[in-house]
DRENSEGU-575460 format. One record per atom (N, C-alpha, C): x, y, z. Coordinates in steps of 0.02 Angstrom, whole numbers, padded with zeros to 5 digits, always signed. Atoms other than C-alpha are relative to their C-alpha. Layout:
<pts>
XYZ;...
</pts>
This chain:
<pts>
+00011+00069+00022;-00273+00213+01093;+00067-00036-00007;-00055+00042+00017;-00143+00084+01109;-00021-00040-00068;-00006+00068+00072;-00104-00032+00940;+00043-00020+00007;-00063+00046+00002;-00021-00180+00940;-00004-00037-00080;-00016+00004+00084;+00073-00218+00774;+00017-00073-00010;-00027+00067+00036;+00075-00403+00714;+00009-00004-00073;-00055-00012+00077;+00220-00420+00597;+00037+00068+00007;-00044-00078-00008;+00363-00301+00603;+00023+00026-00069;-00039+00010+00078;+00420-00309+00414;-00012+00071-00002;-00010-00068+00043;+00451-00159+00293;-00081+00027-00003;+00057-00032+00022;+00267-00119+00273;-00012+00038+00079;+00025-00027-00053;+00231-00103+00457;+00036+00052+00020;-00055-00046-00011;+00389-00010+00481;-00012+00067-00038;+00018-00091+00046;+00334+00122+00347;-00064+00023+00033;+00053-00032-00023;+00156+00142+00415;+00013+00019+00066;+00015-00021-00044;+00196+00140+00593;+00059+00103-00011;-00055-00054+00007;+00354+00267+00571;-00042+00078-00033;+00018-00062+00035;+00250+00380+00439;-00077+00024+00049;+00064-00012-00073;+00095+00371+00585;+00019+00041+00044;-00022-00052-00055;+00203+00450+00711;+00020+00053-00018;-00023-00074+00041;+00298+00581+00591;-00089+00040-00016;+00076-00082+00018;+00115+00678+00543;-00054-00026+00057;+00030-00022-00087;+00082+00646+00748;-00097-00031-00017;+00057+00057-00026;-00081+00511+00718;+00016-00030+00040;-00024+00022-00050;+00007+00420+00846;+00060+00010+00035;-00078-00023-00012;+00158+00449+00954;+00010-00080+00033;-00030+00060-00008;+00272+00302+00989;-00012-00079+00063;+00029+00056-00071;+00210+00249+01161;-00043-00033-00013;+00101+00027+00017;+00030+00218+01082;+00027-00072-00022;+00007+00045+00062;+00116+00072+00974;+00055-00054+00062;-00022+00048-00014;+00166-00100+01013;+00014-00072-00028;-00022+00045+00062;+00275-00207+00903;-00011-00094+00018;-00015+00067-00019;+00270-00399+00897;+00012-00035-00069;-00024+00013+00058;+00369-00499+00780;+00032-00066+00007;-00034+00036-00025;+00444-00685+00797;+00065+00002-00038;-00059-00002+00007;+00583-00633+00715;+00036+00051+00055;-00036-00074-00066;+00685-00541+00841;+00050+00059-00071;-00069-00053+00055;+00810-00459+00690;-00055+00052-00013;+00048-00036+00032;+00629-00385+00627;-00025+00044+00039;+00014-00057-00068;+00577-00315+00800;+00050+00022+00013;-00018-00037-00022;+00714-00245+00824;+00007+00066-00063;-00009-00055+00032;+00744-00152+00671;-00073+00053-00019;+00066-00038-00012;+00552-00087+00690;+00034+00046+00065;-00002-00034-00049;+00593-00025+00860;+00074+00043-00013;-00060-00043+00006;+00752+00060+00784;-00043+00058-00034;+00026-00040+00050;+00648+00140+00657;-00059+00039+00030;+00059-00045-00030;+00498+00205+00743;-00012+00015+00074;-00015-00038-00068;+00558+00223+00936;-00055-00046+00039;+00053+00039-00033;+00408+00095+00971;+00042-00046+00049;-00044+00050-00029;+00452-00035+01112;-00042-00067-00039;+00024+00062+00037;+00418-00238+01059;-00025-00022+00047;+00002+00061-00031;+00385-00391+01144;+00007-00062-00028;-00014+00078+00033;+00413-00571+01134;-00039-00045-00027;+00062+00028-00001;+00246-00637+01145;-00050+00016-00036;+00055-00031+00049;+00098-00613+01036;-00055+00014+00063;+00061-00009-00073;-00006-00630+01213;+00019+00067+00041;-00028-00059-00032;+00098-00465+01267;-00062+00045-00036;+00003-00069+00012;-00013-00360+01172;-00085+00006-00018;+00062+00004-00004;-00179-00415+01248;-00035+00065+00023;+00030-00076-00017;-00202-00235+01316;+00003+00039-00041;-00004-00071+00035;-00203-00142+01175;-00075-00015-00050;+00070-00005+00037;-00356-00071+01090;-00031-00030-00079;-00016+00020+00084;-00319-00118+00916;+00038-00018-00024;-00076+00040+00017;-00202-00207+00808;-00014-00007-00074;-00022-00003+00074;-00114-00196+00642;+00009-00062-00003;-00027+00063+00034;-00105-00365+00555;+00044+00004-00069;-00025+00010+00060;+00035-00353+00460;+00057-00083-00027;-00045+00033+00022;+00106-00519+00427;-00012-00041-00078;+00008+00012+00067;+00114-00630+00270;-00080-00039-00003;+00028+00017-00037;-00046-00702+00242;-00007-00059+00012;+00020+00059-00027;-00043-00876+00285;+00021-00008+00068;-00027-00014-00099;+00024-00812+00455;-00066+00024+00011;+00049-00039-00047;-00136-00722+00482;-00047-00047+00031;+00039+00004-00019;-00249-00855+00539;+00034-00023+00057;-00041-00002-00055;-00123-00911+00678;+00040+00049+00049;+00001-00065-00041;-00096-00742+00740;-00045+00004+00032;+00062+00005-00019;-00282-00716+00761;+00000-00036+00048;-00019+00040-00035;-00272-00873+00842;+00015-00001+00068;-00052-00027-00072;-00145-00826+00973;-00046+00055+00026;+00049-00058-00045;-00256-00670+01027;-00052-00042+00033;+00046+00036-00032;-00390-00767+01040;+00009-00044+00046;-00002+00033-00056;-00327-00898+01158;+00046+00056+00067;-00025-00049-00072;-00241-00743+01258;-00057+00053+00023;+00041-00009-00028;-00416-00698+01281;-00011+00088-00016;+00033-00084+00024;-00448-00526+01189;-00049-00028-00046;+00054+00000+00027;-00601-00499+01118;-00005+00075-00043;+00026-00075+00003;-00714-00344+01068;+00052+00046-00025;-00047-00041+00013;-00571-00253+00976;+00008+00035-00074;+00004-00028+00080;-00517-00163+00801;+00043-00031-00018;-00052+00038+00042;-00419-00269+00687;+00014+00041-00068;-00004-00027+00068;-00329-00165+00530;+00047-00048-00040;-00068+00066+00026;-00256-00298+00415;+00024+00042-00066;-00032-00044+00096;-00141-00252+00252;+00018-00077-00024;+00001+00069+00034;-00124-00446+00233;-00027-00005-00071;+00034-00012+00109;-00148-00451+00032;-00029-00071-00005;+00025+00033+00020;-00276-00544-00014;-00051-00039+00039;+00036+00036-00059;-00348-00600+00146;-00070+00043+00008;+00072-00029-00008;-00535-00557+00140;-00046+00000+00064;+00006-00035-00068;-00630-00484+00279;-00055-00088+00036;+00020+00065-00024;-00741-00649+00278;+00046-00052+00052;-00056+00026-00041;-00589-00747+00312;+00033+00011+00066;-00022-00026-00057;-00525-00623+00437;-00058-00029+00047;+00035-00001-00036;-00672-00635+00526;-00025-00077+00028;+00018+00072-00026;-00688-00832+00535;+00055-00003+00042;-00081+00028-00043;-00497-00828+00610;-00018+00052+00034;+00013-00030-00055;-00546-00674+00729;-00026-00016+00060;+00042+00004-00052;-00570-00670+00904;-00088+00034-00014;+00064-00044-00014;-00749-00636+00957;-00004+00066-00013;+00016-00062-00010;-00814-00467+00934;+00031+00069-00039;-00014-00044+00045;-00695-00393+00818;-00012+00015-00055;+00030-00044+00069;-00723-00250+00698;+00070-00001-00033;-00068+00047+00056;-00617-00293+00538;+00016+00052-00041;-00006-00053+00054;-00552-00150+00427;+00065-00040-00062;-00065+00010+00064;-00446-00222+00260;+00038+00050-00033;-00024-00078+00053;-00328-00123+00184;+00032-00018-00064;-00063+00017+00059;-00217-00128+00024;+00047+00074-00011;-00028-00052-00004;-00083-00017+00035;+00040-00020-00047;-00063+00045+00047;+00082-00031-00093;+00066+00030+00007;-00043-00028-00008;+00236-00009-00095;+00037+00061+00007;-00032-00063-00016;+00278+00180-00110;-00025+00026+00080;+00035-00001-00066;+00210+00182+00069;+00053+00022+00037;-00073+00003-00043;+00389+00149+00109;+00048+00060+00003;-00048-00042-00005;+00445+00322+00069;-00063+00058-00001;+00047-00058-00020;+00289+00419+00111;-00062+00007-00057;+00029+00004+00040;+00210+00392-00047;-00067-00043-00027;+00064+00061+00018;+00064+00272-00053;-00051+00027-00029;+00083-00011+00023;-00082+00265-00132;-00044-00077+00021;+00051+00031-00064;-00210+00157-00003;-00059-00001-00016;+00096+00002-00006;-00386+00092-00007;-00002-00053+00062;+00010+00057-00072;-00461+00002+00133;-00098+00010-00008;+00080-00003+00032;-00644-00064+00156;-00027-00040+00079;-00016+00040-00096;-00718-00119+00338;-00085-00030-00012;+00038+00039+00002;-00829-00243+00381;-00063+00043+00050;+00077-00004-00055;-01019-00222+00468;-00024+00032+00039;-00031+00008-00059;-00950-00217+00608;+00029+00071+00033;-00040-00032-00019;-00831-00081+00609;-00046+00077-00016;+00042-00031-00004;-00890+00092+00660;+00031+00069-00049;-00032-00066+00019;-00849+00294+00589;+00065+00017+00002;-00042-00001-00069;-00741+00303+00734;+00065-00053-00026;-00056+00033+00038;-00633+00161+00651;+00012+00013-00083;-00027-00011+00086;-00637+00213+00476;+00030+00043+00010;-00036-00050-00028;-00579+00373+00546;+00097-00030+00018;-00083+00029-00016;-00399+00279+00619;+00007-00042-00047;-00010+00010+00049;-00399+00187+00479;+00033+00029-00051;-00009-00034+00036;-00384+00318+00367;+00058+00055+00022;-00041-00054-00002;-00261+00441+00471;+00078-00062+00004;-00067+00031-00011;-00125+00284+00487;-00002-00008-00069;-00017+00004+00072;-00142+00255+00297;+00012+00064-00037;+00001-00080-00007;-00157+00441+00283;+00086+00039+00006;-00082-00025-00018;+00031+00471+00344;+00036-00025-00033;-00063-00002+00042;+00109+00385+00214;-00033-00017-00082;+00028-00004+00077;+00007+00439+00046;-00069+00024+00001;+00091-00020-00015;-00159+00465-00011;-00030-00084+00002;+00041+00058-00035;-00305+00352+00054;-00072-00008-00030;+00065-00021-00008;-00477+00299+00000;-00022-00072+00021;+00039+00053-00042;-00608+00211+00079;-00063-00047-00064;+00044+00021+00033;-00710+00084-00061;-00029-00075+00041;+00017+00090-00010;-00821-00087-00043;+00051-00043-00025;-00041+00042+00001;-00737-00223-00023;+00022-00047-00063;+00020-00007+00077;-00786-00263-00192;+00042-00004-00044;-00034-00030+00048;-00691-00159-00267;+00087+00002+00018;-00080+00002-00022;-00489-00205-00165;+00033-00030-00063;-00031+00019+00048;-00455-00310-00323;+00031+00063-00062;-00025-00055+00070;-00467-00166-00442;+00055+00037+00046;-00071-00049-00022;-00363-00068-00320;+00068-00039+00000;-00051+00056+00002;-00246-00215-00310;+00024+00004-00075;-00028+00015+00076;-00221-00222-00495;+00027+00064-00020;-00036-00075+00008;-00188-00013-00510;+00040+00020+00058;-00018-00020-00036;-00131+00041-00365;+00070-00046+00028;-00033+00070-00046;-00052-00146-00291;+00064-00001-00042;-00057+00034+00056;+00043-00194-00458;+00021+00068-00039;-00009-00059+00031;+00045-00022-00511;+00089+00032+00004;-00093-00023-00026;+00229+00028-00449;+00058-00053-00036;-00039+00060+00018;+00280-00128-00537;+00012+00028-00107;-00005-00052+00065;+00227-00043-00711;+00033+00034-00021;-00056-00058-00012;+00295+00107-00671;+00081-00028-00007;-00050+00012+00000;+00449+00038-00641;+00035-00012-00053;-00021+00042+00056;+00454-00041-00792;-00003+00054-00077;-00011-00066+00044;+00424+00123-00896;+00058+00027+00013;-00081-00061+00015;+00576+00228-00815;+00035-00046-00015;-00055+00042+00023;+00679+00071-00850;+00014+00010-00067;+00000+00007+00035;+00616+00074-01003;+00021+00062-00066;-00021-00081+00025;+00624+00257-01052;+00089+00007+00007;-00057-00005-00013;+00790+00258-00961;+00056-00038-00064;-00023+00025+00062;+00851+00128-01111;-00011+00037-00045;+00003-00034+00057;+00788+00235-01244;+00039+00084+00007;-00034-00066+00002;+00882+00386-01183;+00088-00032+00003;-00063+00045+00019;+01056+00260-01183;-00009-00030-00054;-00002+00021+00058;+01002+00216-01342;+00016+00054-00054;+00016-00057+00037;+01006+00391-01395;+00074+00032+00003;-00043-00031-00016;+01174+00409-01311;+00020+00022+00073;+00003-00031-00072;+01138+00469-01120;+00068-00050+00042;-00024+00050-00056;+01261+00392-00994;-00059-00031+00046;+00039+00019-00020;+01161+00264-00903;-00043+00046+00075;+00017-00039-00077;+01142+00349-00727;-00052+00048-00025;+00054-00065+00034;+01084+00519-00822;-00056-00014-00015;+00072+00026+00040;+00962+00431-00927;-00066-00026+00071;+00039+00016-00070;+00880+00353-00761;-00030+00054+00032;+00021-00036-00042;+00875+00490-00660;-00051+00052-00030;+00068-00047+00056;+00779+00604-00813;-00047-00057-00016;+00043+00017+00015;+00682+00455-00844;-00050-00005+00064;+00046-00011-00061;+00614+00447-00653;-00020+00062+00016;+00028-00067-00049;+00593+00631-00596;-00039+00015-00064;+00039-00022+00047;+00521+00645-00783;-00078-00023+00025;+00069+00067-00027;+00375+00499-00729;-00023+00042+00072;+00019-00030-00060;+00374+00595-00551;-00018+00070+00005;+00028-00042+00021;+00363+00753-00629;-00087+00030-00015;+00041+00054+00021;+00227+00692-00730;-00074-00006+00055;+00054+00024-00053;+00127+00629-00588;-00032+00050+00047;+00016-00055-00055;+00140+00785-00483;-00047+00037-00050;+00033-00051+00038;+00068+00887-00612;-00069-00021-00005;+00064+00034-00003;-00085+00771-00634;-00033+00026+00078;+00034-00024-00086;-00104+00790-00435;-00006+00068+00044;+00024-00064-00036;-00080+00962-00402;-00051+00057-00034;+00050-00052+00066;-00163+01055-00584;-00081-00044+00014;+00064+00004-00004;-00304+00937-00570;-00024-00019-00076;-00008-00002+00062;-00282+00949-00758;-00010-00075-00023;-00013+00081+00045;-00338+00774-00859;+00052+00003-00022;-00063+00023+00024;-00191+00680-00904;+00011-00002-00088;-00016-00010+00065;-00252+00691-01100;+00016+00083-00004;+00023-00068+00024;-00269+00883-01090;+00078+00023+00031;-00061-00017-00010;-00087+00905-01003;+00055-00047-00046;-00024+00037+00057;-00022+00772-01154;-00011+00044-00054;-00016-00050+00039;-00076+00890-01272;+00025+00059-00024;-00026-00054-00009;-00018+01036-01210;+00074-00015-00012;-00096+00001+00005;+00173+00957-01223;-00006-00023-00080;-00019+00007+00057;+00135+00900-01404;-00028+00028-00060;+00023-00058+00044;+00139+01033-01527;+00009-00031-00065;+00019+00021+00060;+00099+00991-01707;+00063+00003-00025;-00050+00019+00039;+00220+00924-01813;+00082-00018+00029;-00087-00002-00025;+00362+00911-01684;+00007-00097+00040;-00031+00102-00013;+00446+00749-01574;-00021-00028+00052;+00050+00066-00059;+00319+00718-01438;-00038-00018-00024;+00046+00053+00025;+00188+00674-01554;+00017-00047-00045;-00058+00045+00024;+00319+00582-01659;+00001-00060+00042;-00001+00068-00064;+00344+00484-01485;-00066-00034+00024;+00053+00049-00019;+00170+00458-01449;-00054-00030-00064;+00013+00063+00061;+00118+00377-01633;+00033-00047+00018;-00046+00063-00001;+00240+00265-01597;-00021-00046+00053;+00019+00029-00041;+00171+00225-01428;-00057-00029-00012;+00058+00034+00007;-00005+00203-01483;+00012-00051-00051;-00006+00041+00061;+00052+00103-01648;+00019-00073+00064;-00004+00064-00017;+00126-00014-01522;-00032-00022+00073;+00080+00007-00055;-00023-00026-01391;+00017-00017+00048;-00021+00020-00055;+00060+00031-01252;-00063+00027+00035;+00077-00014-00016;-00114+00111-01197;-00045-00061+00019;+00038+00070-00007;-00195-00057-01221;+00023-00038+00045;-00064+00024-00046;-00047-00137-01127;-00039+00014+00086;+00020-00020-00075;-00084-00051-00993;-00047-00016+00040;+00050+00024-00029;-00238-00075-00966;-00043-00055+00011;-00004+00057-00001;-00249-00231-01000;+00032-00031+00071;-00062+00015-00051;-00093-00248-00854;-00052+00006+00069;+00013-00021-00071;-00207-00181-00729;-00057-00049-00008;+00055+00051-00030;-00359-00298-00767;+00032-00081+00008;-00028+00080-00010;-00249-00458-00772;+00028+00005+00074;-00045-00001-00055;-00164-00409-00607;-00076-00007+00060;+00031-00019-00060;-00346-00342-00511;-00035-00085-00023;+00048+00073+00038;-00433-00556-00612;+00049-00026+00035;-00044+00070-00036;-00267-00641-00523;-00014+00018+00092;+00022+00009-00063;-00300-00554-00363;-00049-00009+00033;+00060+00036-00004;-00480-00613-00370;+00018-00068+00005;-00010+00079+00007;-00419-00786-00398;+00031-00020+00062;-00017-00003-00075;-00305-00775-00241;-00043+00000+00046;+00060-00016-00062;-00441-00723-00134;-00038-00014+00006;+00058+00060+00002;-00540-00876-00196;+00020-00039+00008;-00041+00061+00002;-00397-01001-00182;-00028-00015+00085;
</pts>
C-alpha cells in the first residue's frame, strides 16, 4: 500500500519514522507532501521517505495521512479532490476535526479513520485512540492501528468518546509535565541540585508508570504498598489529598476533554 502524507511536521515525522522502525511500512510505501520545503525535507531526512512538490503528486497512492493543522485540512482535501482521487482511505490526526467535517471536505468515496494521538508519539511513546467512520472497513482499522501501533499503545473507541481521550491522553503529557516540574522543586527545596532533582523527579513518574503497565497492579494497591504506616510517604500523600491534588486532576482532564468538545462545535 502506498500512503501519501499531508503535512510533514513533528507528528508525521514521528509516526511515519516509528511505522517503518517496527517494519508496518518500509520507506518506499510512503509519500511526503508539505508546502513548506524546510518541513519536507527534514521528513525525508528523518524517515528515508522521498517528497514532492505538489499535493496532486500523490494521486496514486492508496491512502493518506492528514496531518496538517486543522484549518489546512479542508483545502488539502480539496486539492485531492480536484486532482481527481476518489474511493480511498483517509487517516487524519488533525485535532479536533470531526469525521463529519472530514467527510463534507473529502473527495468522493472516502473511508475516514480519526485519530488522536499526543505528544509522546515523538519518542515512541504514545498513547492513541482513533475511531472510523461507516465507511471504513476491518481491513482499515487494521492499518490504522499498526501505524499508531509503532509509536505507543493504541485503542480503537466511538467517536464519541475522542474528547475524553483528548482531555487524558491529549492534555495529559501537559499534567505530567507539570508534576516532575513540580516534584523536581520540592526536591530543590529540600536541597537537591536542580538537574538531580529533575532527573529523580522524571524516571521517578516513568518509573511509576512502567510498573502500572507491566504488574498490571491498580495504581491504589501499588500506592500502598510504598506507604508503610507511620512513615514519609503517607506523610506526603495527606498532604496531597488535603490539597486536592486528586480532585485537581480530575477535574484537569474533564475541563480539557468539555473544551475539546467546544472546539469541535466551533
Amino acid at each position: 500500500m502506498k500512503i501519501g502524507i499531508i503535512g510533514c511536521g513533528k507528528m508525521a515525522t514521528a509516526l511515519v519514522a516509528g511505522a517503518i522502525r517496527g517494519k508496518a511500512v518500509t520507506a518506499d510505501q510512503v509519500l511526503g507532501y508539505d508546502p513548506l520545503p524546510e518541513a519536507a525535507e527534514h521528513f525525508a531526512t528523518e524517515t528515508g521517505a522521498a517528497t514532492c512538490a505538489e499535493i496532486a503528486e500523490l494521486a496514486g497512492c492508496e491512502a493518506f495521512l492528514l496531518c496538517t493543522k486543522p484549518h489546512h485540512a479542508d483545502a488539502a482535501l480539496a486539492s485531492l479532490a480536484d486532482a481527481g482521487v476518489a474511493d480511498r482511505l483517509l487517516i487524519s490526526v488533525a485535532a479536533g476535526v470531526s469525521i463529519a467535517s472530514l467527510r463534507s471536505a473529502a473527495p468522493s468515496g472516502f473511508r475516514i479513520i480519526r485519530c488522536m494521538p499526543n505528544t509522546p508519539a515523538l519518542v515512541g511513546e504514545g498513547a492513541s485512540a482513533f475511531s472510523l467512520d461507516d465507511h471504513a472497513t476491518p481491513d482499515d482499522a487494521e492499518t490504522a492501528g499498526r501505524l499508531l501501533g509503532a509509536v505507543g499503545v493504541v485503542h480503537q473507541v466511538p467517536e464519541n468518546l475522542l474528547d475524553a481521550v483528548t482531555g487524558l491522553s491529549g492534555s495529559g503529557p501537559a499534567f505530567a509535565f507539570l508534576m516532575i516540574e513540580a516534584l523536581a522543586d520540592g526536591g530543590v527545596r529540600c536541597g537537591l541540585p536542580r538537574a538531580q532533582a529533575l532527573e529523580l523527579a522524571a524516571q521517578t513518574l516513568r518509573g511509576a508508570a512502567t510498573m502500572v503497565l507491566q504488574t498490571g497492579v491498580h495504581p491504589g494497591e501499588l500506592k500502598d504498598r510504598v506507604a508503610s504506616p507511620g512513615g514519609t510517604t503517607i506523610a506526603g500523600l495527606a498532604t496531597l489529598e488535603s490539597g486536592g491534588l486528586r480532585a485537581a486532576l480530575i477535574e484537569a482532564v474533564a475541563a480539557a476533554a468539555h473544551r475539546s468538545k467546544e472546539l469541535g462545535n466551533a
